[in-house]
BALOFI-608582 format. One line per 4 residues: their letters; for each residue x, y, z of N, C-alpha, C, CB. Coordinates in steps of 0.02 Angstrom, whole numbers, always signed. Glycine has a CB too. Layout:
% BALOFI-608582
A	X Y Z X Y Z X Y Z X Y Z  ...;
This chain:
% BALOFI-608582
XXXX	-499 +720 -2944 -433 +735 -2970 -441 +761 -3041 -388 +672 -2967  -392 +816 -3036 -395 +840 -3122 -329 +817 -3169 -396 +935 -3128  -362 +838 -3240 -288 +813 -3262 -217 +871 -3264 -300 +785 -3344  -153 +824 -3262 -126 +878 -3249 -74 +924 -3294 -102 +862 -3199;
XXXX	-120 +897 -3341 -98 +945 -3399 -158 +997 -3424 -74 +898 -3466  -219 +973 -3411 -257 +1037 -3408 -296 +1015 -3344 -306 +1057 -3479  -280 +1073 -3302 -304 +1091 -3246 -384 +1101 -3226 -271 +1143 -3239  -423 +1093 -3285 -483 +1119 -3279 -523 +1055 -3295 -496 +1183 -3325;
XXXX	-487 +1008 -3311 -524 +937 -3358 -525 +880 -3310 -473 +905 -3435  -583 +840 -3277 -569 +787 -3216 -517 +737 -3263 -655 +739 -3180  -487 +708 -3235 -447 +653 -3258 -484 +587 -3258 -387 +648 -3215  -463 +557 -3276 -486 +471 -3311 -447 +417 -3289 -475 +461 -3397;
XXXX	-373 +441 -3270 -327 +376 -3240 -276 +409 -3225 -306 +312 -3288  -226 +365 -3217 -134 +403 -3192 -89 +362 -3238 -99 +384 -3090  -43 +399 -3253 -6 +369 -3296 +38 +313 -3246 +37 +426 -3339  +64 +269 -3276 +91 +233 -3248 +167 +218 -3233 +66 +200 -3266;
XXXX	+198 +291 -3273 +275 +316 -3280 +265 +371 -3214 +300 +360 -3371  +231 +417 -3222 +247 +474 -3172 +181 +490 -3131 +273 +545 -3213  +132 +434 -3133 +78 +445 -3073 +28 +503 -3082 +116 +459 -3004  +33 +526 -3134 +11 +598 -3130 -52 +595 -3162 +60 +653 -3165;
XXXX	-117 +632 -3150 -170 +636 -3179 -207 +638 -3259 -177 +674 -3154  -219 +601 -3291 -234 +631 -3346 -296 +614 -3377 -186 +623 -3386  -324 +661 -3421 -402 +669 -3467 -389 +611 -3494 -420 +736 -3531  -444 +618 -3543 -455 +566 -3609 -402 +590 -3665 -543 +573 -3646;
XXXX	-402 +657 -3677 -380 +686 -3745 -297 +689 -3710 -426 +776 -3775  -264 +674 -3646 -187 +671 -3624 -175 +597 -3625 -169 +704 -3544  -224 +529 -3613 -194 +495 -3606 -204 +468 -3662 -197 +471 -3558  -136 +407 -3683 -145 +344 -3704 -147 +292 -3679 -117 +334 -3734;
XXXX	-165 +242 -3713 -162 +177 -3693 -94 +118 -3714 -227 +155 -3721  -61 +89 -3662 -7 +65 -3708 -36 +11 -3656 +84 +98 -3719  -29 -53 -3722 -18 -121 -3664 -60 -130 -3601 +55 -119 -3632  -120 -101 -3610 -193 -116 -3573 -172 -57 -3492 -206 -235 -3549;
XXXX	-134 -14 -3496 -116 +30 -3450 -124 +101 -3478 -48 +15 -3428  -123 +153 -3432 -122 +249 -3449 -44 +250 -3471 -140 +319 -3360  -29 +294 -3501 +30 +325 -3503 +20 +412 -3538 +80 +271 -3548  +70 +457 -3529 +71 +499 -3559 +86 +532 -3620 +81 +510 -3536;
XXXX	+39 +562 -3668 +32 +547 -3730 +102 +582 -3740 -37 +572 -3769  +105 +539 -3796 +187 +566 -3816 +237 +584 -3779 +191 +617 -3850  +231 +553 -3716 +294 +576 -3681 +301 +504 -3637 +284 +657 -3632  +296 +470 -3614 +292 +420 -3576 +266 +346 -3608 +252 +444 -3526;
XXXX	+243 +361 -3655 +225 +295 -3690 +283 +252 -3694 +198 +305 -3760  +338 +256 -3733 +387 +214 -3738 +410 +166 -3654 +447 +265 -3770  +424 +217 -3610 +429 +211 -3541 +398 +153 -3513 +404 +265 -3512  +330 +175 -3536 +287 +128 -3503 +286 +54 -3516 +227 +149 -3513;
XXXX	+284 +47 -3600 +284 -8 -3616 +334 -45 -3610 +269 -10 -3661  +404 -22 -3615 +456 -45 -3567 +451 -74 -3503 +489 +0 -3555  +415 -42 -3476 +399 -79 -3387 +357 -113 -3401 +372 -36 -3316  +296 -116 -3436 +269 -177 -3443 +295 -245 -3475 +223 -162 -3471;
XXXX	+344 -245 -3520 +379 -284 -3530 +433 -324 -3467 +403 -251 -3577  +448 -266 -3461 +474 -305 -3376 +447 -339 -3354 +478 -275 -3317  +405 -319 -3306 +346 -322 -3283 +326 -410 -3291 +301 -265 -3326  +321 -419 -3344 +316 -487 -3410 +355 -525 -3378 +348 -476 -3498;
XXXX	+408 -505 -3392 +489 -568 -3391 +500 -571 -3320 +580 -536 -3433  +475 -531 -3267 +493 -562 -3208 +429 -600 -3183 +521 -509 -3157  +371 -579 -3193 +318 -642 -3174 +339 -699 -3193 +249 -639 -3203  +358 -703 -3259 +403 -758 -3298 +435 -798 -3259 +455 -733 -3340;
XXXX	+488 -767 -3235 +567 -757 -3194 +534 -812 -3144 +598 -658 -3150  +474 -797 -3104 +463 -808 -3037 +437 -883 -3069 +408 -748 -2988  +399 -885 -3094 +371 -954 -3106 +447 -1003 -3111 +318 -953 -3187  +473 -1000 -3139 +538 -1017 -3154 +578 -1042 -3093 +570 -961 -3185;
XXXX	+594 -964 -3050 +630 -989 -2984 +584 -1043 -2955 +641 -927 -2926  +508 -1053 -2966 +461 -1087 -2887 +492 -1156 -2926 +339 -1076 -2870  +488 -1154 -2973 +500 -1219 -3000 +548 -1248 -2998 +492 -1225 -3049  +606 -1247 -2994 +678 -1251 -2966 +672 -1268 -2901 +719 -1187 -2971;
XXXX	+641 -1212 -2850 +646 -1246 -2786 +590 -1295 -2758 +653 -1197 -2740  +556 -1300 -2812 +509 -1364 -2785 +552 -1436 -2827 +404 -1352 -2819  +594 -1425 -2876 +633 -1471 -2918 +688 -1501 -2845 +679 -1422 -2997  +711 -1445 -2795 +773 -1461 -2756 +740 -1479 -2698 +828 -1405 -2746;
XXXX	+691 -1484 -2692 +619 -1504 -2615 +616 -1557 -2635 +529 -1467 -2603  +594 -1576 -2685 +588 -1642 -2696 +660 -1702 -2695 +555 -1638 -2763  +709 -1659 -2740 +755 -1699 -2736 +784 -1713 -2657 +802 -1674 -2782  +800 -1666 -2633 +817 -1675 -2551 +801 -1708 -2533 +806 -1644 -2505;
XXXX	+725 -1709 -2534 +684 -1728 -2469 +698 -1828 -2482 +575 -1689 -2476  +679 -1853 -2538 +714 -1892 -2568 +790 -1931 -2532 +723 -1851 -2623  +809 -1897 -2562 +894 -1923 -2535 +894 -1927 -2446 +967 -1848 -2565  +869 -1855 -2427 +859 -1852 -2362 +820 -1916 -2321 +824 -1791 -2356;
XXXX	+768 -1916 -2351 +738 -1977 -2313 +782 -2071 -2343 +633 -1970 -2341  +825 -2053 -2406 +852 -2125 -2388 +922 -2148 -2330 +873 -2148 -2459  +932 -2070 -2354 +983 -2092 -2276 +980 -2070 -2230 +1044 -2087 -2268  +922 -2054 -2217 +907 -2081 -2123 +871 -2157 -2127 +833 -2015 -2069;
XXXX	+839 -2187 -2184 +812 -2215 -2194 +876 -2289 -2168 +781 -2190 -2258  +938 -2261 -2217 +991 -2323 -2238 +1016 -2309 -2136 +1079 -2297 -2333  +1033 -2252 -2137 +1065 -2244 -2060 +1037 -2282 -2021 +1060 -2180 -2027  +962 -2279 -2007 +924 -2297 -1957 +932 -2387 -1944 +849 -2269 -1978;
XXXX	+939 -2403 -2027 +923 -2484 -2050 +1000 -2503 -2009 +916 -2507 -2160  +1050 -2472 -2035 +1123 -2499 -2018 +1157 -2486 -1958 +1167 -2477 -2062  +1115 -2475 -1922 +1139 -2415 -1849 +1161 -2479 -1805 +1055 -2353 -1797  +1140 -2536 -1801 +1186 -2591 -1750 +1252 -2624 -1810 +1118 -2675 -1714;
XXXX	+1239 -2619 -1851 +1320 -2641 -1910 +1358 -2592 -1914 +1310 -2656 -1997  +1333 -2521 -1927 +1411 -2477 -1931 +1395 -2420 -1883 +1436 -2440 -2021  +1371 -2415 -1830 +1378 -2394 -1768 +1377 -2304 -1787 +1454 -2432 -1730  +1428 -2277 -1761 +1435 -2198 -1770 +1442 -2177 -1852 +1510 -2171 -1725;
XXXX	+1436 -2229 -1901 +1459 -2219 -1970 +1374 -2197 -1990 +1502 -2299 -2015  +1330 -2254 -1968 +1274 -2255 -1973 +1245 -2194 -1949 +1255 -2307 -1948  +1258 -2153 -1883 +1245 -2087 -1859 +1246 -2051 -1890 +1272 -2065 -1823  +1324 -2029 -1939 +1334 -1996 -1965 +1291 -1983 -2043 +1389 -2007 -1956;
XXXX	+1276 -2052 -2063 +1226 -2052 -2128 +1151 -2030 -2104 +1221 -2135 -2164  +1129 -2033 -2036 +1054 -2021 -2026 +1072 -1914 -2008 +1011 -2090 -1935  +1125 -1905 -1993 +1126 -1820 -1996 +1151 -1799 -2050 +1167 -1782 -1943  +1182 -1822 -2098 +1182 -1795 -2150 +1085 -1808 -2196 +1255 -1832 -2186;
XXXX	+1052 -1845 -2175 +998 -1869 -2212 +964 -1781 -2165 +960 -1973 -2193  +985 -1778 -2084 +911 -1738 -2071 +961 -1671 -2099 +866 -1733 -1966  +1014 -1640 -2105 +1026 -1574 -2158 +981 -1589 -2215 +1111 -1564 -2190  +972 -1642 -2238 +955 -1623 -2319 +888 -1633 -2330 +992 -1667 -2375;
XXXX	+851 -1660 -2256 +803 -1650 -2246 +777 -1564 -2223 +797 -1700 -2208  +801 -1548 -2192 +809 -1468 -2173 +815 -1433 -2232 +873 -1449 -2128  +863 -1433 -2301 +865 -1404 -2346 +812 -1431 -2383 +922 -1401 -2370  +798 -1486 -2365 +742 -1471 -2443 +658 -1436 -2402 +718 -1583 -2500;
XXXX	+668 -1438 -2327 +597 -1373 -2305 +611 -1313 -2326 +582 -1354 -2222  +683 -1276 -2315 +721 -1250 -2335 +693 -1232 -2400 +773 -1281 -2326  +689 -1255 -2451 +676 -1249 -2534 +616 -1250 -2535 +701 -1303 -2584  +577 -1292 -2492 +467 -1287 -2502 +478 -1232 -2474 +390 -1349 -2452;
XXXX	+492 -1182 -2406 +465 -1109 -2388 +505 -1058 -2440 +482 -1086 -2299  +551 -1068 -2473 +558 -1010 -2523 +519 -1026 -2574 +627 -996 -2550  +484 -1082 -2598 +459 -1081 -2651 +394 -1060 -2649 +466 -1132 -2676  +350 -1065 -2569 +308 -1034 -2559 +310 -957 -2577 +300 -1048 -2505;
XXX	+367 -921 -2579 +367 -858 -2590 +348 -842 -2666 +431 -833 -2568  +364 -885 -2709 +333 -877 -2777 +289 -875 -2791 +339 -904 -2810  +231 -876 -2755 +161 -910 -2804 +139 -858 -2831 +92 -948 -2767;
């Protein structure tokens, strides 16, 4: 590949704004990436900044939904836990506390497979 601002010069990398080929003497370096000299630099380092704050972002969300996995799962297992214990004293009341325990058991798997999506 050549660069594609001079056509005659092999290229060295691609910029990382418009993909496009460039030498030593076209590119810069911004923020450990190519960009195009004087024209794309600003661009770039902009998206790398992005770039930044949503890796950020993500750590953030996994952590939240491993914060609501835990809590669920928690609550979830005491009342199926309390349901199961009270199921000959309060009969269909007791039912009703062991399915509300398996929803919130369900939501908090629910919250571990999206948080898998973070790593």
């Amino acid at each position: 590949m050549n660069c594609f601002y001079h056509p005659t010069t092999p290229a060295v990398g691609l910029c990382k704004h418009c993909q496009r080929g460039l030498c030593s003497e076209c590119a810069a370096v911004v923020d450990d990436v190519l960009a195009c000299k004087n024209r794309h630099e600003e661009g770039v380092h902009k998206l790398e900044i992005l770039t930044a704050r949503n890796l950020l972002q993500s750590e953030r969300v996994r952590s939240v939904y491993m914060k609501n996995f835990s809590f669920y799962g928690l609550v979830g297992v005491a009342f199926v836990g309390f349901g199961w214990w009270q199921l000959d004293f309060l009969g269909l009341q007791a039912a009703l506390f062991m399915a509300l325990g398996v929803f919130l058991l369900y939501a908090a798997l629910t919250n571990y497979l999206e948080a898998k999506k973070y790593k």
